[in-house]
C-alpha positions as CSV (number, residue, x, y, z in Angstrom):
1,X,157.4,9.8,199.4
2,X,155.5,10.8,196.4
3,X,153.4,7.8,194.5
4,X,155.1,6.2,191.3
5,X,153.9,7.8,188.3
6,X,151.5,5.3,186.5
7,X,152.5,4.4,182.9
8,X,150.5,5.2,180.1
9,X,148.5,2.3,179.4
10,X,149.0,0.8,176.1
11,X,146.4,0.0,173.0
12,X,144.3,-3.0,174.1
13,X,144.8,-6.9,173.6
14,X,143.3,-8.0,170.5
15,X,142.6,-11.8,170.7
16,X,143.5,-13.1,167.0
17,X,144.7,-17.0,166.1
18,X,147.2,-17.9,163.9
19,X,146.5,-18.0,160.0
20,X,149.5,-20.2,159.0
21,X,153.3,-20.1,159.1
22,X,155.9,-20.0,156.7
23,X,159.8,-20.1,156.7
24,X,161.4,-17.4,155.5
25,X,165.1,-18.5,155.6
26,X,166.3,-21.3,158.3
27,X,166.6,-18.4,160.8
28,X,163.2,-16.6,160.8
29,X,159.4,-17.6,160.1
30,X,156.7,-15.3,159.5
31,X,153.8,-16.5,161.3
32,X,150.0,-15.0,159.9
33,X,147.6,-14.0,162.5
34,X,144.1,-13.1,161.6
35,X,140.7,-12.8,163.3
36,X,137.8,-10.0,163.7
37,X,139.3,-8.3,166.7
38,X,141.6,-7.2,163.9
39,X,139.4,-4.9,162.7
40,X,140.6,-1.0,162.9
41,X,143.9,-1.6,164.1
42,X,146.0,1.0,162.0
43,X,150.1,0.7,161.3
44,X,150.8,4.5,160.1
45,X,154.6,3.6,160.4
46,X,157.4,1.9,159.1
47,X,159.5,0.4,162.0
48,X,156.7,0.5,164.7
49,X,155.9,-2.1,167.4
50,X,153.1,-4.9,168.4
51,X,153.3,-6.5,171.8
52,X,151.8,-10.6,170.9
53,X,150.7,-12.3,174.0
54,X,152.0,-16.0,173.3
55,X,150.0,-19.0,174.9
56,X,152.3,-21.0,177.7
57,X,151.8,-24.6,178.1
58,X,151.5,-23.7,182.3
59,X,148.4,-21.8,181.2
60,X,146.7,-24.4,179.5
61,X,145.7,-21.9,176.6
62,X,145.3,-17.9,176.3
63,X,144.7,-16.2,179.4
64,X,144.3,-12.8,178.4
65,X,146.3,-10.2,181.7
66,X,144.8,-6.7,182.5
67,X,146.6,-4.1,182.7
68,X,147.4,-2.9,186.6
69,X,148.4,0.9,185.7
70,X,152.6,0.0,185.3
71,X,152.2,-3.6,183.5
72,X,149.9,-6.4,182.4
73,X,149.8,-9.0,184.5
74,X,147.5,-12.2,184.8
75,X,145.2,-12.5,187.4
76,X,147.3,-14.8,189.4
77,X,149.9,-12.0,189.7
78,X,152.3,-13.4,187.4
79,X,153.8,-11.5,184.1
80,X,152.2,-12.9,181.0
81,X,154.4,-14.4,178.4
82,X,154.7,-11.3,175.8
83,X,157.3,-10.4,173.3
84,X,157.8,-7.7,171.0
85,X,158.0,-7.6,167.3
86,X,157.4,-5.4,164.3
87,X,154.3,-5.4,162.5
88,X,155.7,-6.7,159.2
89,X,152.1,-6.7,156.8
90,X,148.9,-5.7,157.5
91,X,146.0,-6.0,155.5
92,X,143.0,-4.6,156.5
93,X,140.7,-6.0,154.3
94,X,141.2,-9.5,154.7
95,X,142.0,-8.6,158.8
96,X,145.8,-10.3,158.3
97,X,148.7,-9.1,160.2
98,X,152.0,-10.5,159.9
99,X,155.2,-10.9,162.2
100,X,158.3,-12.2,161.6
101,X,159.9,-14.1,164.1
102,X,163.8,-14.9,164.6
103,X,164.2,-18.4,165.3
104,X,167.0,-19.3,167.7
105,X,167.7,-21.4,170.9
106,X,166.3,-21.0,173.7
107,X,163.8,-18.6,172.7
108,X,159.9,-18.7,174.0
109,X,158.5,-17.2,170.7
110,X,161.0,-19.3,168.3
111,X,159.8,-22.1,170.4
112,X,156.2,-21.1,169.8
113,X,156.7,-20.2,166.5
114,X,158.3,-23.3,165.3
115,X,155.6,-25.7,166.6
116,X,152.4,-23.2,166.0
117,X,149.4,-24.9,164.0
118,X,146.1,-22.3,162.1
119,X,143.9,-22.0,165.0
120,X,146.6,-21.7,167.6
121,X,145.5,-18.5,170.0
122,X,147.7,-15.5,170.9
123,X,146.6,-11.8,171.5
124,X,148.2,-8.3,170.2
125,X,148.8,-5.1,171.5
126,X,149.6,-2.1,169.5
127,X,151.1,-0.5,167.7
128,X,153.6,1.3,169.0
129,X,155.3,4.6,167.3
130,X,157.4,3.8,164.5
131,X,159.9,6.2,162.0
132,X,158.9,9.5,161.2
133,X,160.7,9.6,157.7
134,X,162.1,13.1,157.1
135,X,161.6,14.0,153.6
136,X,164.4,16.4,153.0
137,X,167.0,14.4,154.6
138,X,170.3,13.7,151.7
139,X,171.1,10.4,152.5
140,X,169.8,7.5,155.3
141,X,171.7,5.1,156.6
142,X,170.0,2.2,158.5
143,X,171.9,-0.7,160.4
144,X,170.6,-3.5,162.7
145,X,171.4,-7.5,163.1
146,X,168.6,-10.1,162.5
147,X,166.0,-8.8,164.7
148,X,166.3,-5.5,163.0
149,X,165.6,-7.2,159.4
150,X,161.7,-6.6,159.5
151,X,161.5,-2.9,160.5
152,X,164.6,-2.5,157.7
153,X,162.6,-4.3,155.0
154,X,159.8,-1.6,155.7
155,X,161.8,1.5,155.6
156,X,162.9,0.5,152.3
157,X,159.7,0.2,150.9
158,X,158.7,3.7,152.5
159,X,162.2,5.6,152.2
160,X,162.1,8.3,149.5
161,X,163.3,7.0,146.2
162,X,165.3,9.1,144.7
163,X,167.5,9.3,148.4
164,X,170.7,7.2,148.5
165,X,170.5,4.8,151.4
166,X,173.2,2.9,152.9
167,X,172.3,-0.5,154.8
168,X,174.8,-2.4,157.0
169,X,173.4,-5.7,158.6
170,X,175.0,-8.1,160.9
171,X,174.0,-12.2,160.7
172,X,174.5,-14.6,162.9
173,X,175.0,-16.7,160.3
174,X,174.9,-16.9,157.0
175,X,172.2,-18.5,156.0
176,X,170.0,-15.7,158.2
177,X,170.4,-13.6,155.3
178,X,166.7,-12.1,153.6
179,X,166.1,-11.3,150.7
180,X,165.0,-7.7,151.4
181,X,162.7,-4.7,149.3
182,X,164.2,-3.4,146.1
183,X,165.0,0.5,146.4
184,X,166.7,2.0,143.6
185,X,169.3,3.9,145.3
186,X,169.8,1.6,148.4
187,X,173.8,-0.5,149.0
188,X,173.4,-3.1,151.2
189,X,176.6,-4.6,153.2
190,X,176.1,-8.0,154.9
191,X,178.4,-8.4,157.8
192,X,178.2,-12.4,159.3
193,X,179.1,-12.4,163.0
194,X,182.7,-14.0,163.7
195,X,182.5,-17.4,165.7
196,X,182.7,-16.3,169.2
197,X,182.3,-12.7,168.7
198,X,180.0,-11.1,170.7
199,X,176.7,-9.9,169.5
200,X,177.0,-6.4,167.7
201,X,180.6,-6.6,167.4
202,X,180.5,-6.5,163.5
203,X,177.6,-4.0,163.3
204,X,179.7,-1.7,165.9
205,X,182.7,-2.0,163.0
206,X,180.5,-1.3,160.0
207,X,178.4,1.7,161.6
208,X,182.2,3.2,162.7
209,X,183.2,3.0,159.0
210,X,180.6,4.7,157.3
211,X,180.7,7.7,155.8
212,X,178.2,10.2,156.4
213,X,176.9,12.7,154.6
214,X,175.5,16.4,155.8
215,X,172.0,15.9,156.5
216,X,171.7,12.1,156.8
217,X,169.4,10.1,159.2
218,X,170.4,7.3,161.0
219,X,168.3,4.4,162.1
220,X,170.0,2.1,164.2
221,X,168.6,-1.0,165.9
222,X,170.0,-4.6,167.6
223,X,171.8,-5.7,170.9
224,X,171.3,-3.2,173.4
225,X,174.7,-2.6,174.5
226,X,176.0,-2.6,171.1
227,X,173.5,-0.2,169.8
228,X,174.7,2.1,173.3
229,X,178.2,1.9,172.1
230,X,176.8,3.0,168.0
231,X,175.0,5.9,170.0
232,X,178.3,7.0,171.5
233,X,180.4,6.3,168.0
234,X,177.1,9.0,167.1
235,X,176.8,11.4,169.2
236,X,179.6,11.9,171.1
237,X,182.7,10.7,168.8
238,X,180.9,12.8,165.4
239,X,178.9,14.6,166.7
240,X,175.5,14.3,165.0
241,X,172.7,15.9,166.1
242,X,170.6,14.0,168.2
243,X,167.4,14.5,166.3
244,X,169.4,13.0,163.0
245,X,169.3,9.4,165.0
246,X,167.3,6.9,166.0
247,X,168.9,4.3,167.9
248,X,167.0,1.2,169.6
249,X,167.9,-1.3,171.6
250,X,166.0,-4.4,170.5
251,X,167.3,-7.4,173.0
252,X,169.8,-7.9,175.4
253,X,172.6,-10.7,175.5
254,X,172.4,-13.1,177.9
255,X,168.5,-12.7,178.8
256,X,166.2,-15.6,178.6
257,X,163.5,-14.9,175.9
258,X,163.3,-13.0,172.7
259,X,163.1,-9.7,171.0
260,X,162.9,-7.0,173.4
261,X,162.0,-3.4,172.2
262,X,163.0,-0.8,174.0
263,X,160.5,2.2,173.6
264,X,161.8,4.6,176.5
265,X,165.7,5.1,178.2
266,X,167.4,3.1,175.6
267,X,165.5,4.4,172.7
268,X,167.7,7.6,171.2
């Protein structure tokens, strides 16, 4: 039996502490990270991806993992506690990088974020590839639920100006609604998920009813297996070229813990 292909190794931890924290509406907070280690880290892309290595209580601290060729892991063997977010801001004067995080039950970083004092440590990794914007395309259409809201806030302030851009997003509840970037040409339909409706039930139903154009891009992201079931509605029932969409799989129902980006299978 041949030996399992190592992974490529991704961009080194960065030690940083948090800055401060603010509520952004009752269902996310951005948290501020800052420190030296900040210095040269580069976000090229809208939509891209930081891994943030949270502190655990059982760890008494930071313990910073290395990276064993297929995963980081801490030197006791165990997985570290790290989540996945978009890089929301960063400025690389002052070294500040900030993350929004989607506060809900159950969750290790809403837990984390909802308690976290200036000072508090964490670590970064990143980033990861984002959007490549296609210029020429006649018309986006971006869709996602509440995880999604960061990465959509920063394709409308990079998407052309003068393209039209239609933008569904599904809530869990009302009051997770964000005020997002201003584009001039941009709709925006807010879909709140019914009571008892599974997770990417109404984004499914808003992505199935748009209407689009010869040469738009897609950019889906949310639930994993609703986002599958948006990739089918895509490519199989419309028949969209492949290369027109980009469809993520963010987190999966029913998992313990938060955000999960999927950068591989489940990324179309």
């Amino acid at each position: 039996m041949s030996p399992a292909r190592a992974r490529r190794q991704p961009p080194p931890l960065r030690p940083a502490v948090v800055r401060h924290v603010r509520s952004l509406t009752p269902r996310m907070a951005r948290v501020t990270l800052c420190g030296p280690d900040l210095e040269g880290l580069r976000v090229t892309q809208p939509a891209s991806s930081i891994r943030v290595l949270l502190p655990t209580a059982e760890a008494h601290g930071l313990v910073l993992p290395r990276w064993n060729g297929n995963e980081f892991l801490l030197p006791d063997g165990a997985r570290p506690a790290m989540r996945t977010f978009t890089p929301r801001r960063l400025d690389i004067e002052s070294l500040e990088l900030d993350v929004d995080i989607v506060i809900h039950d159950g969750g290790l970083a809403s837990r984390w974020v909802v308690s976290a004092e200036p000072g508090d440590p964490v670590a970064i990794s990143g980033p990861g590839r984002g959007y490549d914007i296609d210029p020429g395309a006649a018309a986006f259409v971006l869709a996602g639920d509440d995880t999604a809201l960061p990465a959509i806030s920063q394709l409308l302030e990079a998407l052309p100006a003068a393209t039209p851009v239609q933008v569904c997003l599904e809530v869990s509840h009302p009051d997770a609604r964000l005020e997002l970037p201003p584009h001039r040409r941009a709709t925006v339909a807010w879909h709140d998920l019914p009571p008892g409706a599974a997770p990417g039930e109404a984004l499914v139903a808003a992505v199935r009813d748009v209407r689009l154009a010869p040469g738009s891009r897609v950019w889906v992201a949310g639930e994993a297996a609703a986002v599958q079931r948006i990739r089918g509605e895509l490519f199989a029932e419309r028949g969209i070229p492949r290369a027109s969409a980009t469809v993520r799989g963010y987190w999966k129902h029913g998992r313990s813990g938060d955000v999960v980006e999927a950068r591989g299978p489940d990324t179309g």
